[in-house]
VOVEX-895614 format. One record per residue: residue number from 1; x, y, z of N, C-alpha, C in turn. Coordinates in steps of 0.1 Angstrom, whole numbers, plus 5000, padded with zeros to 4 digits. Layout:
+------+------+------+------+-------+-------+-------+------+------+------+
| resi | n_c1 | n_c2 | n_c3 | ca_c1 | ca_c2 | ca_c3 | c_c1 | c_c2 | c_c3 |
+------+------+------+------+-------+-------+-------+------+------+------+
|  NUM |    X |    Y |    Z |     X |     Y |     Z |    X |    Y |    Z |
...
+------+------+------+------+-------+-------+-------+------+------+------+
//
This chain:
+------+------+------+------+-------+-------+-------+------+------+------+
| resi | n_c1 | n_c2 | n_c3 | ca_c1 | ca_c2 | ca_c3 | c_c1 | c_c2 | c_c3 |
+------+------+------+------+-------+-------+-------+------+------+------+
|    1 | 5205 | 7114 | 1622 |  5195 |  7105 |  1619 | 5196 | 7093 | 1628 |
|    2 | 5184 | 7093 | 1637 |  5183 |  7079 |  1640 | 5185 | 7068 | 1637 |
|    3 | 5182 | 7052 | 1645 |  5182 |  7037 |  1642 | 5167 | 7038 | 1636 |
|    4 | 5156 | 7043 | 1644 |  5142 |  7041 |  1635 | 5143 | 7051 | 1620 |
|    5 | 5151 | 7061 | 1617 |  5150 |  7068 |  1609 | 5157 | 7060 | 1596 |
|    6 | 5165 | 7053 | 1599 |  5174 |  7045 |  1594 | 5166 | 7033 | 1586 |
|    7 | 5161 | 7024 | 1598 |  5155 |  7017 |  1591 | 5137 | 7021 | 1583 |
|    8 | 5134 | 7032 | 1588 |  5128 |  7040 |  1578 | 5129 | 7039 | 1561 |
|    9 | 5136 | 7046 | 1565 |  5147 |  7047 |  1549 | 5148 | 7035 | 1541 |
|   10 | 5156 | 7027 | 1551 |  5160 |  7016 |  1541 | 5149 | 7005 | 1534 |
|   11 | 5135 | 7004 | 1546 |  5125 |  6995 |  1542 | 5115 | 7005 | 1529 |
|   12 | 5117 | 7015 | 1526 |  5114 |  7025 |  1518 | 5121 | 7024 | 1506 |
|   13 | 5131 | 7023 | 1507 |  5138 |  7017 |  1493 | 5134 | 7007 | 1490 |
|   14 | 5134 | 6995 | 1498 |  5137 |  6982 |  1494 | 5120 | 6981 | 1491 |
|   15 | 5112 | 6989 | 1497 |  5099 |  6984 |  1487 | 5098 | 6994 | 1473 |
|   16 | 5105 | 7003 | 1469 |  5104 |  7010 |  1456 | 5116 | 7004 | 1445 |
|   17 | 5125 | 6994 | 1450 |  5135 |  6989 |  1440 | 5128 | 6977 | 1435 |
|   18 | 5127 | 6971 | 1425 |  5121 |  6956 |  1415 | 5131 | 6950 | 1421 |
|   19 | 5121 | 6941 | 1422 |  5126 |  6927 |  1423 | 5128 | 6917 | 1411 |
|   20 | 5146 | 6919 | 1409 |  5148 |  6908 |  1397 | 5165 | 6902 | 1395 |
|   21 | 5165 | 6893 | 1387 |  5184 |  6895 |  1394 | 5189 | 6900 | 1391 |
|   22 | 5192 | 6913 | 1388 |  5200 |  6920 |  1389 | 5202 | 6931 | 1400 |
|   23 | 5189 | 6933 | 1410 |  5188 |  6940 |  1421 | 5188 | 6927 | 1429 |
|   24 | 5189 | 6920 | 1426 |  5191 |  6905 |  1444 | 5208 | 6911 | 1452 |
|   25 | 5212 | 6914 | 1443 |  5228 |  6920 |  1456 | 5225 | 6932 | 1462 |
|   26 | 5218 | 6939 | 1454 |  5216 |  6955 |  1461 | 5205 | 6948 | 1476 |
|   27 | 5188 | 6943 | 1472 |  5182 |  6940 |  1482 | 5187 | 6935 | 1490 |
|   28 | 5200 | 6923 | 1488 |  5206 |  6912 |  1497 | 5216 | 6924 | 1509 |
|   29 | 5224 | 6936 | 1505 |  5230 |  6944 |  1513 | 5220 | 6957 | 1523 |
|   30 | 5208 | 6958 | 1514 |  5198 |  6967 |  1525 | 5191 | 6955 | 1533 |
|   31 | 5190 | 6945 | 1530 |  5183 |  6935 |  1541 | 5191 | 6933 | 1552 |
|   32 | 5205 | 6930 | 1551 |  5218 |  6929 |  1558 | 5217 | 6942 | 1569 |
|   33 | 5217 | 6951 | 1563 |  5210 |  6963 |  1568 | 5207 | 6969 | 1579 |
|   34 | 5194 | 6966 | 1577 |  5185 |  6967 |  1582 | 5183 | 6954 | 1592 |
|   35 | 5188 | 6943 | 1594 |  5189 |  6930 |  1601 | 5195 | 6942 | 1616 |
|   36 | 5207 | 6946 | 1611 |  5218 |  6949 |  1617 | 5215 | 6962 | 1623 |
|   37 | 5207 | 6970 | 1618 |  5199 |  6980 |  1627 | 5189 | 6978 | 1633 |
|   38 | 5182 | 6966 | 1633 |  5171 |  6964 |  1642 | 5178 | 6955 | 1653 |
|   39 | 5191 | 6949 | 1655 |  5196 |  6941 |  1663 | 5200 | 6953 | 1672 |
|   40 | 5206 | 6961 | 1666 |  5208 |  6976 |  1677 | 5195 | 6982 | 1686 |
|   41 | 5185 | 6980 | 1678 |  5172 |  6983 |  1689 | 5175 | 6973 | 1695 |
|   42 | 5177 | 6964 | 1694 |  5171 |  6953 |  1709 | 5187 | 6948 | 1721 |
|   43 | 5194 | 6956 | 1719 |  5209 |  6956 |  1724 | 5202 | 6969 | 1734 |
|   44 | 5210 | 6968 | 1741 |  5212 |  6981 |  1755 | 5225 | 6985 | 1748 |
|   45 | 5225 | 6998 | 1752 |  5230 |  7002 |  1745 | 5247 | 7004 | 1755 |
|   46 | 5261 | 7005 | 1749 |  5273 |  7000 |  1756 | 5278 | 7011 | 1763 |
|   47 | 5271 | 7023 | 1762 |  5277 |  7031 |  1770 | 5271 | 7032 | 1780 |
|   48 | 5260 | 7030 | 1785 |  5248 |  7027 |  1796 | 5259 | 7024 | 1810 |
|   49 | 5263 | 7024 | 1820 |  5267 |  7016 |  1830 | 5262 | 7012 | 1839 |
|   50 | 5249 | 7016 | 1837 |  5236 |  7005 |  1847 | 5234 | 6995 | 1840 |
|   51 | 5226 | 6984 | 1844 |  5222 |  6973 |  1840 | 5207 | 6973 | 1830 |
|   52 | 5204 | 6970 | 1825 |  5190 |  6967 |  1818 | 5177 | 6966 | 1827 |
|   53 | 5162 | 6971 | 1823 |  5153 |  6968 |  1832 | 5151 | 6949 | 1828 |
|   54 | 5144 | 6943 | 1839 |  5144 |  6935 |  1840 | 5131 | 6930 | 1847 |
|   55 | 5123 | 6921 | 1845 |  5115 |  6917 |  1855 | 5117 | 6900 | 1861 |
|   56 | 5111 | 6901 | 1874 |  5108 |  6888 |  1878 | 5102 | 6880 | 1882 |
|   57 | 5094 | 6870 | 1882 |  5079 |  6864 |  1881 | 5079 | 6856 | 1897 |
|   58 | 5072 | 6859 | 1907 |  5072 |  6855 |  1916 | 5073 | 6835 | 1917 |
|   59 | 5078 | 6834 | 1922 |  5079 |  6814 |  1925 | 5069 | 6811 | 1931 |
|   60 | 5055 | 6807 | 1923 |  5047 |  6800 |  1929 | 5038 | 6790 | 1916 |
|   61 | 5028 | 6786 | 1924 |  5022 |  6774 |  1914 | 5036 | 6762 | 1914 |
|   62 | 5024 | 6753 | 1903 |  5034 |  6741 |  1897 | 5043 | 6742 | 1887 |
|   63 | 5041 | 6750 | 1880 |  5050 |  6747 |  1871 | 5056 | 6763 | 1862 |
|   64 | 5066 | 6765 | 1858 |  5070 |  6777 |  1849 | 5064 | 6774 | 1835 |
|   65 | 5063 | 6781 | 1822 |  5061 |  6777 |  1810 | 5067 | 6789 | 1802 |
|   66 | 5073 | 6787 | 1791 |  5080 |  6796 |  1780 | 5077 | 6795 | 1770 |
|   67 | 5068 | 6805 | 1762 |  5063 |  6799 |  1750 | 5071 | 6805 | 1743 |
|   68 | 5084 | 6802 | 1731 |  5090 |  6799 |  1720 | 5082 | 6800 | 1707 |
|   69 | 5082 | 6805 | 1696 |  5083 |  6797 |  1681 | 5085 | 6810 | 1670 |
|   70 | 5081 | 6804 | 1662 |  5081 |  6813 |  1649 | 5073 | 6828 | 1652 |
|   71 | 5079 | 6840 | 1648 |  5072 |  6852 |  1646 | 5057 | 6850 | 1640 |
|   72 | 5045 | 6857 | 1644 |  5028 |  6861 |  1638 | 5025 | 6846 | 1637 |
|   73 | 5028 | 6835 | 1650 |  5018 |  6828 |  1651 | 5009 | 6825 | 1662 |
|   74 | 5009 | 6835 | 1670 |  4999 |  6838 |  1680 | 5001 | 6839 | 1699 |
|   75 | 5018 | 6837 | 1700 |  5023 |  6836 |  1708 | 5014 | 6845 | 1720 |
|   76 | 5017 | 6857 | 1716 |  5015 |  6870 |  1726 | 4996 | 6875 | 1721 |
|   77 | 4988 | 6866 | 1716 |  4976 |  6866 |  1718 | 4972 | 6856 | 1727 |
|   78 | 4978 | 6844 | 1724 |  4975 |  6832 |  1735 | 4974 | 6836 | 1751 |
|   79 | 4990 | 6844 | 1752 |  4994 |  6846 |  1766 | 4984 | 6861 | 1772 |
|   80 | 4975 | 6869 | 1762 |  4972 |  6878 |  1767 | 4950 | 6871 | 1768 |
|   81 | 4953 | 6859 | 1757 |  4938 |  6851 |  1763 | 4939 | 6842 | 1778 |
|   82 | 4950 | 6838 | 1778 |  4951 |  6833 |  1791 | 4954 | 6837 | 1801 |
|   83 | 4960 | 6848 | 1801 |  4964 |  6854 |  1814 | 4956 | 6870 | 1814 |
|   84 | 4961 | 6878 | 1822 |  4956 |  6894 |  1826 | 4963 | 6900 | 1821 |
|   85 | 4973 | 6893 | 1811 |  4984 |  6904 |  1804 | 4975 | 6910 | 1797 |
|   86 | 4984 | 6920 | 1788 |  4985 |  6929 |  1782 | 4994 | 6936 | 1770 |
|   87 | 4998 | 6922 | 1762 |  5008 |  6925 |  1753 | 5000 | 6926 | 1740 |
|   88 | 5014 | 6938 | 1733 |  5008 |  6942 |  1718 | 5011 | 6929 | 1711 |
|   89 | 5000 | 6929 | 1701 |  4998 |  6920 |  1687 | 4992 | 6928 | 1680 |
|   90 | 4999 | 6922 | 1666 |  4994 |  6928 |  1654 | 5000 | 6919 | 1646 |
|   91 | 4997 | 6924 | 1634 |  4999 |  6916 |  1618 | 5013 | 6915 | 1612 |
|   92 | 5024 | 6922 | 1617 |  5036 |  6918 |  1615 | 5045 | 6910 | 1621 |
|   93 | 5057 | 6908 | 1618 |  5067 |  6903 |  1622 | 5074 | 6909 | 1637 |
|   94 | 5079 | 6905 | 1649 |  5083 |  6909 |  1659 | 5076 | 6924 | 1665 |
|   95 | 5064 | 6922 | 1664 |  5060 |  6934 |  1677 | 5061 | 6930 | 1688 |
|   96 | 5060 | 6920 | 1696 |  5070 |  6918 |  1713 | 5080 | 6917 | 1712 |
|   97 | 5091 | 6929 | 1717 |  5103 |  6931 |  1715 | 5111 | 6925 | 1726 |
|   98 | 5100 | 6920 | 1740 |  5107 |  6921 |  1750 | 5098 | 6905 | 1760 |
|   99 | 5100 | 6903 | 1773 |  5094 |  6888 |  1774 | 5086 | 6896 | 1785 |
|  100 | 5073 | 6891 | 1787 |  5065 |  6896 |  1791 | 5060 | 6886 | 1800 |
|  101 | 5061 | 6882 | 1814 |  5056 |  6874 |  1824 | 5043 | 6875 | 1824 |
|  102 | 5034 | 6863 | 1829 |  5020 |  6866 |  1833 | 5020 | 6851 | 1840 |
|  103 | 5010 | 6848 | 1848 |  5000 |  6841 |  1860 | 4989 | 6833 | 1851 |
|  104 | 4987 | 6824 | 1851 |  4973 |  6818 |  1845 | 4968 | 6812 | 1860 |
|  105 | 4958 | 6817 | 1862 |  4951 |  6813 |  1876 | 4942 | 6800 | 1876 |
|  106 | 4942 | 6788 | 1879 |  4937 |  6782 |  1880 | 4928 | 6776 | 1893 |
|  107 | 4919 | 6762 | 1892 |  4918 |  6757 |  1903 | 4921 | 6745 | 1906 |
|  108 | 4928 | 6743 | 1917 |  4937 |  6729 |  1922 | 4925 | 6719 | 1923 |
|  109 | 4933 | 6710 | 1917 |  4924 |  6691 |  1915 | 4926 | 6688 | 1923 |
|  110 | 4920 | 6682 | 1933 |  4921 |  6672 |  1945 | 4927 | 6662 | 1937 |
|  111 | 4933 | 6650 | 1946 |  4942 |  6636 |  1945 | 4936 | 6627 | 1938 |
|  112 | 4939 | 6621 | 1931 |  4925 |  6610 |  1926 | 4930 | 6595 | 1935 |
+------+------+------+------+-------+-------+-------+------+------+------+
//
């Protein structure tokens, strides 16, 4: 059985068990879980002896930018309105798993 099979399973419980206190320890160790199987998706894995893919954003323009924050608030729709990217969004929690570079093309201001 797989990591996705895995967490399969476990988000499949955790939505058919009630929610009350006497299941808060049970849900509190499948959340733990399942934290800890999705941290394994986003790990390379240690037997690997190559390096990870990687990309790198050419050095130009003025400035670099990093957009940061909270998961489904519009990060990776912003960066795919402003730029020619191409990244998934949707209605959940962490669908960009990975950082996705893009170019916003502008036009240079003369001096004032």
């Amino acid at each position: 059985m797989g990591i996705l099979e895995k967490i399969s399973e476990i988000e499949k419980e955790i939505a058919r068990t009630q929610k009350n206190k006497a299941t808060e320890y049970h849900l509190g160790l499948l959340k733990a879980k399942l934290a800890k199987y999705r941290a394994q998706l986003l790990e390379p894995s240690k037997s690997a002896s190559s390096k990870g893919e990687g990309f790198d954003v050419m050095k130009s323009g003025d400035a670099r930018v990093a957009l940061i924050g909270f998961p489904s608030v519009g990060k990776s729709t912003f960066l795919s309105l402003m730029t020619s990217t191409a990244s998934e969004a949707a209605s959940y929690e962490f669908t960009t798993l990975t950082c996705i570079p893009g170019v916003i093309e502008g036009k240079a201001v003369a001096g004032r």
